[in-house]
C-alpha positions as CSV (number, residue, x, y, z in Angstrom):
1,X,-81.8,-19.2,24.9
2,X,-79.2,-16.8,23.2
3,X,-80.3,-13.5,22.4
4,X,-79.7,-12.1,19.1
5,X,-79.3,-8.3,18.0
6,X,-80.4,-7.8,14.8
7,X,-77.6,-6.7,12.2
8,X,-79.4,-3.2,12.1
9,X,-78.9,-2.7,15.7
10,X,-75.1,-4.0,16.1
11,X,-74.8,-1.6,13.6
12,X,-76.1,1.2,15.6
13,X,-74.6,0.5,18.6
14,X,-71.5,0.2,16.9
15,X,-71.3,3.5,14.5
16,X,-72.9,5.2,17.9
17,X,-69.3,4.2,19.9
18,X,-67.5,5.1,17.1
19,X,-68.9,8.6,16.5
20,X,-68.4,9.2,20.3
21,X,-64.6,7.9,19.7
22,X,-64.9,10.3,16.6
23,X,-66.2,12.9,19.0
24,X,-63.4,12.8,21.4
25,X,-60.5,12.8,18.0
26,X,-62.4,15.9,17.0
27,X,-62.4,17.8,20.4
28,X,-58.9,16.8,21.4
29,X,-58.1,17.9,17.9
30,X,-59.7,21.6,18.4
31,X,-58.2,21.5,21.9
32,X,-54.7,20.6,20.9
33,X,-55.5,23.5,17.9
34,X,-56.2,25.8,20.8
35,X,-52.6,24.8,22.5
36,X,-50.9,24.7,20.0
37,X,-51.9,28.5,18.8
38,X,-50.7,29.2,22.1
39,X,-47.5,26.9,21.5
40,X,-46.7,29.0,18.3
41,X,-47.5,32.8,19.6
42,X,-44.5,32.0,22.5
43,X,-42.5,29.9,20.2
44,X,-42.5,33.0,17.2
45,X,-42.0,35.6,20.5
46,X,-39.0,33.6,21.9
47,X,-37.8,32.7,18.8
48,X,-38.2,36.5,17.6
49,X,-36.6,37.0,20.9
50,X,-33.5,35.3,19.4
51,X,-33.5,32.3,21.6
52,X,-32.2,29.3,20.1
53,X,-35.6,27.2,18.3
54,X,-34.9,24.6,20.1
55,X,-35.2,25.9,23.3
56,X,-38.1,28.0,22.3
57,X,-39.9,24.7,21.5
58,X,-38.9,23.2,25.3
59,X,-40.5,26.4,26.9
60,X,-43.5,27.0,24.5
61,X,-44.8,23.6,24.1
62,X,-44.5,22.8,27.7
63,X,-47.4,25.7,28.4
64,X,-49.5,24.6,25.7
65,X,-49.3,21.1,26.6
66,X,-50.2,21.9,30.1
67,X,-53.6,23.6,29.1
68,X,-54.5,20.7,26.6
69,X,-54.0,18.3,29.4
70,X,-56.6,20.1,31.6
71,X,-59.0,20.7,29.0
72,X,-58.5,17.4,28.3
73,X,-59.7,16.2,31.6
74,X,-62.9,18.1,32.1
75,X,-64.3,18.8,28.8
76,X,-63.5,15.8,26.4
77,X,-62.6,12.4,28.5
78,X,-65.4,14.4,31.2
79,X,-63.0,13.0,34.1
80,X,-64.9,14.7,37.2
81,X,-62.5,12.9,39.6
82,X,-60.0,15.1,41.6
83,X,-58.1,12.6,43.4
84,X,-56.6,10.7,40.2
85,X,-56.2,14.1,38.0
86,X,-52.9,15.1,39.9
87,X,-51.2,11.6,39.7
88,X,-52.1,11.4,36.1
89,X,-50.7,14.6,35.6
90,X,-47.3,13.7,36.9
91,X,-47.4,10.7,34.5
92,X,-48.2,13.2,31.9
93,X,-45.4,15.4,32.6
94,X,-43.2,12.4,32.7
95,X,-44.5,11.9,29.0
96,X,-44.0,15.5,28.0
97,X,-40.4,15.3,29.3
98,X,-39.5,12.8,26.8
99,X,-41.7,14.1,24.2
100,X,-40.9,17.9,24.0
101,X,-37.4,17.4,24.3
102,X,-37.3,15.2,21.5
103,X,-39.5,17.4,19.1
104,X,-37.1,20.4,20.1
105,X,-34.3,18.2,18.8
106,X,-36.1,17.3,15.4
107,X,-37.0,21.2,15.1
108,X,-33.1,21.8,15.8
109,X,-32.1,19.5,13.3
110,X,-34.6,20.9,10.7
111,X,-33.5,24.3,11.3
112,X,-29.7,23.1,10.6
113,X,-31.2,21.8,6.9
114,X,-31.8,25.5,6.0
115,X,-35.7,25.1,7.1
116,X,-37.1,28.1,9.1
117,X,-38.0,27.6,12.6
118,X,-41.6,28.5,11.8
119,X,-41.8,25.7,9.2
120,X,-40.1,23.0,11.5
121,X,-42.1,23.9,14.1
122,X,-45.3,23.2,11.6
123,X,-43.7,19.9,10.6
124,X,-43.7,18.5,13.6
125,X,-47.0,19.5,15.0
126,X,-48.9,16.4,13.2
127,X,-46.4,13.6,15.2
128,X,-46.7,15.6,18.6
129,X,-50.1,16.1,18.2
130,X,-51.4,12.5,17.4
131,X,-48.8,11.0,20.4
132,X,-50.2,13.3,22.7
133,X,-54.0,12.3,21.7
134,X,-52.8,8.5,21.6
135,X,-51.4,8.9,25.4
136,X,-53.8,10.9,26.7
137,X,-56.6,9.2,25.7
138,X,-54.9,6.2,27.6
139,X,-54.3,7.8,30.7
140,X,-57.4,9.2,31.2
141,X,-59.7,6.5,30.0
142,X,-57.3,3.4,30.4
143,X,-58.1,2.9,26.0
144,X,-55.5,3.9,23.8
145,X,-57.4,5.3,20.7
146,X,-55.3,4.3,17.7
147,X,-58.2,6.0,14.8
């Protein structure tokens, strides 16, 4: 005999996995926030420093996307293992050092349209910052979260 869940309970299990999907958009969101202050105050400094944005971007968004991916870990895909953390990290990095360069280029190339390096930076935080949720999110749980 088949057992049947009643429409009123798919429904709670399902909006129940969704929220804790929602959850883990909405932390990785106020993480990446957290990084991505950090990403800005060395990126302005540099930049103030009179180091070319593009570079400024490599240096700066490498730190911040270092601390995101440790948060990341513990506190929002609660990875308590040890052993895997490293090697995932190196695939992470491996990531980052396609995906950093290439938002240094687009904040180049905005800065060459006449757009300030503060405002390119901005522009490009939205694309970095749901490629790095979409990855992560893979790495750490082995789901790529698309929502």
């Amino acid at each position: 005999m088949t057992r049947r869940i009643k429409p009123a309970r798919f429904f709670t299990l399902f909006t129940s996995s969704l929220n804790v999907h929602r959850m883990h958009l909405i932390m990785f969101g106020l993480t990446s926030g957290i990084g991505w202050l950090i990403d800005f105050g060395v990126f302005s400094l540099l930049v103030h420093l009179s180091l070319r944005p593009g570079f400024a971007n490599l240096i700066s968004a490498s730190l911040a996307v270092t601390f995101v991916y440790f948060t990341s870990v513990r506190r929002i895909f609660s990875t308590s293992q040890t052993k895997g953390v490293a090697n995932k990290f190196v695939v992470y990095l491996i990531y980052q050092a396609m995906a950093v360069p290439l938002a240094s280029i687009v904040v180049d190339l905005l800065v060459s349209w006449h757009t300030t390096p503060l405002v390119a930076k901005i522009a490009v935080v939205p694309f970095t910052c749901y490629s790095n949720f979409v990855f992560t999110s893979y790495l750490l749980t082995g789901r790529a979260r698309w929502y």
